[in-house]
N, C-alpha and C positions, 0 to 999 in steps of 0.2 A: 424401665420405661424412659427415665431421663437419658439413659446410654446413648438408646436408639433416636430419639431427639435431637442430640447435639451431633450425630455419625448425619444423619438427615440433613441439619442445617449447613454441615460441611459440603456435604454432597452437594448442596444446591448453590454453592459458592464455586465447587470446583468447577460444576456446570458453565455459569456464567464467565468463571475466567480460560474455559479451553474454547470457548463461543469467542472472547475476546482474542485468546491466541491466534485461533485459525484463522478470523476475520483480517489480523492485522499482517499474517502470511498471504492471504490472498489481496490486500487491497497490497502490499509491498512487491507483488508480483505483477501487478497489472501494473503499476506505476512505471517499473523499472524495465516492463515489455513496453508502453507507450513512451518513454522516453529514449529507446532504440538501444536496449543493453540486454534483451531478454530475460525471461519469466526466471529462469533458475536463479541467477543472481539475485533478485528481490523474494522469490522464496526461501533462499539460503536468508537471507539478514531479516525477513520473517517469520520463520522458524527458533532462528537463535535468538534474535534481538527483542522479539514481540512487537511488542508497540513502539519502540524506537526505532525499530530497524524501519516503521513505515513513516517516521518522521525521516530518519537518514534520507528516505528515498522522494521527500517532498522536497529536500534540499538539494537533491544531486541533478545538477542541471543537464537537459540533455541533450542528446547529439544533434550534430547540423541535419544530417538527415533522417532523424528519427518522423516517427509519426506524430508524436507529440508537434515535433515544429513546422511540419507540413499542414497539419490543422490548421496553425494560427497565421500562416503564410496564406490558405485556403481565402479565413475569415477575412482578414486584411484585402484579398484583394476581392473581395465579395463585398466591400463598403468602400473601397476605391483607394486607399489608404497604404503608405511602404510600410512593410512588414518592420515590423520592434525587435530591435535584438533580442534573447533570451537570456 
C-alpha cells in the first residue's frame, strides 16, 4: 500500500513538471516567432533548456523588422509619440 502511494505522489510531480516543460517550449516559441526568428528556434531552446531557454528568449532582443517591433512602432504612433528604440 505505501509502494503504490509514493509511485502516486511521483506520478503527480512528474505531471506538473512536463505541464511546466511543454508550457515553457511553447511560451519560448511564440517569443522567438514574435521577435522575427521563428517558432523552431524557440522550440529548440524550449525543449532543451525548459524554463531557461524561455528566459534566454525574453532577453534576446529582436529584429528591426520583426512583428514584435512593428507592434510598438503601431502603439507609438496610435499616441502620437517616435517610436523607443528596442
Amino acid at each position: 500500500m505505501t509502494a503504490s502511494l509514493i509511485i502516486a505522489a511521483l506520478g503527480s510531480k512528474a505531471f506538473w513538471l512536463l505541464y511546466l516543460w511543454l508550457g515553457s517550449a511553447w511560451g519560448a516559441s511564440e517569443l522567438s516567432a514574435r521577435k522575427g526568428y521563428g517558432e523552431k528556434w524557440g522550440l529548440g531552446c524550449g525543449l532543451l533548456l525548459s524554463v531557461v531557454g524561455l528566459v534566454i528568449w525574453l532577453i534576446v532582443p529582436p529584429k528591426p523588422d520583426s512583428p514584435w517591433v512593428q507592434k510598438k512602432r503601431r502603439e507609438a504612433a496610435n499616441e502620437g509619440e517616435e517610436p523607443t528604440a528596442v
